[in-house]
C-alpha positions in Angstrom: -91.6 55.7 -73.1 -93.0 51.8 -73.3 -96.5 53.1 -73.9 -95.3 55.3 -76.8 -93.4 51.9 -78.0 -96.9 50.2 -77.4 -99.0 52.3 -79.7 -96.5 52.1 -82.5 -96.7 48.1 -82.4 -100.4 47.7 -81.2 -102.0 51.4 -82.5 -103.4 52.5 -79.0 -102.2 53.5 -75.8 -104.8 54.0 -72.6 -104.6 57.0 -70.4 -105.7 56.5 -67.1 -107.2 59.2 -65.6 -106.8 61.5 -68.4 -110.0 63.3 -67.4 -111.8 63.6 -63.6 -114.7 61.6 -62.9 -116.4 64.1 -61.5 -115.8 66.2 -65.1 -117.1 62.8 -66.0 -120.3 63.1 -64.1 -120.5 66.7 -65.0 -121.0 66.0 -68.7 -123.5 63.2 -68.1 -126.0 65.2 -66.1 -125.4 67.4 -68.9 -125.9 64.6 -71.9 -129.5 63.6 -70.2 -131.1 66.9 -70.7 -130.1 66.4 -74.2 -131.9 63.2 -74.5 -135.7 62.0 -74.4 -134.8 59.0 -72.4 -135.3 59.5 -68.3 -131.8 58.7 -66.4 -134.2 57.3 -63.6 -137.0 55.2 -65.9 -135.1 52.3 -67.4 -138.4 51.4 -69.1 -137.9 54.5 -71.3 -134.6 52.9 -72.9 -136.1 52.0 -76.1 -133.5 52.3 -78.7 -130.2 50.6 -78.4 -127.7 53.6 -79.3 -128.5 57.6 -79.2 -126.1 60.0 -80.8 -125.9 63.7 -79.3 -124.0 65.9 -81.9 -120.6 67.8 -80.8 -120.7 69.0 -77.5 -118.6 71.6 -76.5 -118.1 74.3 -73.6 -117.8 73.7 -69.7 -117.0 70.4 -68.4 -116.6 69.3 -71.6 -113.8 71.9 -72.7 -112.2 70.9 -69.0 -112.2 67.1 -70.2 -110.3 67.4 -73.4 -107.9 70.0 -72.3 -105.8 68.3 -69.8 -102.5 68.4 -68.7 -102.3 65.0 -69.2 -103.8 64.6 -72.6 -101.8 67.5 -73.9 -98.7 66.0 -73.0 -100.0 62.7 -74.3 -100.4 64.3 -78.1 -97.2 66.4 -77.8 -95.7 62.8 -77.5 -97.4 60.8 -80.0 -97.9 63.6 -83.0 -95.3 66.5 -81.7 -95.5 69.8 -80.0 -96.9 72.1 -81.9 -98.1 70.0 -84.8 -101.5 69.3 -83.4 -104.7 71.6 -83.2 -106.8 72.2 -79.5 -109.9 70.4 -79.5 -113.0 72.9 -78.9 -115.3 70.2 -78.3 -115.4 66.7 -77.5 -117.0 65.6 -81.1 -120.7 63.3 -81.3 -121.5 61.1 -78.4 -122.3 57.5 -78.5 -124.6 57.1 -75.8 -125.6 52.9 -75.4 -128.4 51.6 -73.7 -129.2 48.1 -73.2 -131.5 46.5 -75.8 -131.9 43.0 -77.2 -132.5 45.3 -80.7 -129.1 45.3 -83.0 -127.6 48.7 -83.1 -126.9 48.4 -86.7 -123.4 50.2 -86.5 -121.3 47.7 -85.1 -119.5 46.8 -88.5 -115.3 46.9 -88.6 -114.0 50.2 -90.1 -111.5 52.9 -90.0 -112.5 56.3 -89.7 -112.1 59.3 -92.9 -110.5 62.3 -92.7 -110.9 64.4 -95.6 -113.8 65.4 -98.2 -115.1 63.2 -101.2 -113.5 64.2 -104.5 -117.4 65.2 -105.4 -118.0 68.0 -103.7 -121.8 67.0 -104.4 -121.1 64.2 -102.1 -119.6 66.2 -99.4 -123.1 65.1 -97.2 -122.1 61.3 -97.5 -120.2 60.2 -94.6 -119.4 56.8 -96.3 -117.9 58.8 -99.7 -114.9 60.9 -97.3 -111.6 59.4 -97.8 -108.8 58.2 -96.1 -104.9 58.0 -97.4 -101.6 56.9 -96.7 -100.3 60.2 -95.1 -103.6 60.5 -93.0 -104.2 63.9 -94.1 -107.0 65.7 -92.0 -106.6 63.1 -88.8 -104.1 62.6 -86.4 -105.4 60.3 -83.8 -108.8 58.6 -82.5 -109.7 59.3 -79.5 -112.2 57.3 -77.8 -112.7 58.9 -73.8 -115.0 57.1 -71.4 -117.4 59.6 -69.6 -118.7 56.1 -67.6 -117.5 53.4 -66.5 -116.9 50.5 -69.1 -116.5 46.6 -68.0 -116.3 43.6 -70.7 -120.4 43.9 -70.8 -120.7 47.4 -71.0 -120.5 47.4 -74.9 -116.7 48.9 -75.2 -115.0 49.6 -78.5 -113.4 46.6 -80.1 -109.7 47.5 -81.4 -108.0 45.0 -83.5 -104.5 45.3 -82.3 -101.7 45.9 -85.0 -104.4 46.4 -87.5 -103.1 50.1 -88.7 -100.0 48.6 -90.0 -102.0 46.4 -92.5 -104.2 49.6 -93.2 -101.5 51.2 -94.2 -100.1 49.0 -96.6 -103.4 49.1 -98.0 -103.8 52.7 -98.4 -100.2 52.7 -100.3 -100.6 52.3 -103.7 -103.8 55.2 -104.3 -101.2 58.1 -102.9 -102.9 61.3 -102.6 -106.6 60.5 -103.0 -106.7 57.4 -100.9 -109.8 55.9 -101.0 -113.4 56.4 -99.4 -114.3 55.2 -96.1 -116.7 52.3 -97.3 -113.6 50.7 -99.7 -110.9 51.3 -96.8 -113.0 49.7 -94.1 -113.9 46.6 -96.3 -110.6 46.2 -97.3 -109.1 46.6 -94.0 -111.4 44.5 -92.2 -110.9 41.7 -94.2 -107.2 42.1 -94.1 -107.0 42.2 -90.2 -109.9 39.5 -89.6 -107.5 37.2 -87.6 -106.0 40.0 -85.5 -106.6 39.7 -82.0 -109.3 41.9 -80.3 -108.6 44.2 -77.5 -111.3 45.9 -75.6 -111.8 49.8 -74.8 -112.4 49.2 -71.3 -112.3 51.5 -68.2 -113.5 53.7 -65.6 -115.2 57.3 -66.4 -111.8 59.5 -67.5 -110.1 56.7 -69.0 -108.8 57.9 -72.7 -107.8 55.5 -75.0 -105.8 56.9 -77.9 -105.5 55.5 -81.3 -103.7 55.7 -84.4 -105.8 57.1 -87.4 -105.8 53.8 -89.1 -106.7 51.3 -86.2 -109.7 49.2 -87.6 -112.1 49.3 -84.2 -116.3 48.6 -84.3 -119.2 49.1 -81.7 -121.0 46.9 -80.0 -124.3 46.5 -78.2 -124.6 47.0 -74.7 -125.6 44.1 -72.7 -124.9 45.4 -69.1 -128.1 47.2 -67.1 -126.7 50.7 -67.7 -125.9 53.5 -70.5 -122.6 53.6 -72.0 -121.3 57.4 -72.5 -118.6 57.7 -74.6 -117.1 60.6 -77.1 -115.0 59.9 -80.3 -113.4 62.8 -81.2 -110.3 63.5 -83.7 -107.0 65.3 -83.5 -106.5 67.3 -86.4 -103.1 67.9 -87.1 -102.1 72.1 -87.7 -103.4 73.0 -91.2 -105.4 70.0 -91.4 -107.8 70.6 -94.2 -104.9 70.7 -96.4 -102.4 69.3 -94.7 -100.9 65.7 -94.1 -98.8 64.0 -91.9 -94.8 64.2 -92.9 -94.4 60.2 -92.7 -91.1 60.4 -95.0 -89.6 62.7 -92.6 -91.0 62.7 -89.2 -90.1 61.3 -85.7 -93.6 61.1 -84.1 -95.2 57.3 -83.4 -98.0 58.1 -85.4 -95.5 58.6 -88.3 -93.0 55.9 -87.3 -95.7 53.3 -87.5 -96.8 54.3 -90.8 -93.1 54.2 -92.0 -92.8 50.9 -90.4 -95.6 49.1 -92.0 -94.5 50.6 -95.1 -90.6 48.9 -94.9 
């Protein structure tokens, strides 16, 4: 498929649709009795970003667990070699705010724990390596609608090929999050800049090593969006079989690597 073709060269693909908008709207009336802010007092915005912890159950079960995205991950990591998501991971919720978020910085995410198990706690000290072990794709899915000013994910296109010539050379252990994401982001600072944009059921796909940031939200309305993995099977131990296997996500690794 051209779209498989696409996330080998660029390191994303977009379903459309992958999710309802009414399953969309479902989990939003849901995420504002989470939060202290009122969905109908814009004055009570105060902070620039809220994060609601891994939601799970309900509408959000039904928006991970389509037809359409299940297909999509047979295609891109291979049937059978990826594990059911039970939740839909932390939410990113964005409201408009002249304040700087103060998470908007260029990175790739980690997969797998620190080497110190005493700094298992750190999210900056989990690691990242050549075989992605832990991670098989990003998954970024719109539970709003997101235009140009609604503070969408940056993606630097083609940017997982340089990560993973970077990750190369440390093997096994990889490195932590804060050295990958430096590295990386000054590898891929001339890369062009797509933008996660879409309406409310929109997925966007990514590969593991895509360097992507936040931004703030400058529109008049919260931003909704979840960011959860795709572990592969056996993915506390296991990695990805880039010497020997046929999916994209392995084909671009093996690419950027020749």
């Amino acid at each position: 498929m051209p779209w498989e073709v696409d996330f080998v060269n660029e390191g994303f693909v977009r379903i459309e649709g992958a999710f309802s908008a009414a399953v969309a709207a479902e989990c939003r009336d849901a995420l504002w009795e989470q939060l202290p802010e009122s969905r109908d007092e814009p004055d009570s915005w105060h902070r620039p970003v809220a994060r609601l912890d891994y939601q799970a159950g309900g509408c959000f079960d039904a928006s991970v667990n389509t037809e359409a995205l299940r297909e999509a991950f047979d295609a891109l990591v291979g049937a059978g070699r990826w594990l059911p998501r039970r939740d839909v991971g932390t939410f990113a919720i964005r409201f408009p705010s002249s304040e700087e978020p103060g998470d908007d910085g260029w990175h790739i995410d980690a997969s797998f724990p620190p080497l110190d198990p005493a700094k298992q706690s750190d999210p900056f000290a989990w690691r990242v390596n050549v075989a992605s072990r832990g991670r098989c794709l990003l998954i970024l899915m719109l539970f709003s609608d997101v235009g140009e000013d609604d503070a969408p994910t940056r993606l630097r296109r083609g940017s997982h090929l340089a990560t993973a010539r970077l990750l190369a050379p440390y093997g096994e252990d990889g490195l932590t999050m804060m050295a990958a994401s430096r590295r990386a982001a000054e590898l891929t600072a001339s890369h062009d800049v797509a933008l996660a944009t879409g309406r409310a059921g929109d997925v966007y796909l990514c590969h593991p090593f895509l360097v992507h940031a936040a931004q703030a939200q400058t529109a008049g309305r919260p931003r909704f969006l979840a960011q959860p993995p795709l572990h592969p099977v056996g993915w506390i131990e296991g990695s990805l079989d880039i010497d020997a296997g046929t999916a994209p996500v392995e084909t671009a690794i093996r690419s950027a690597l020749a």
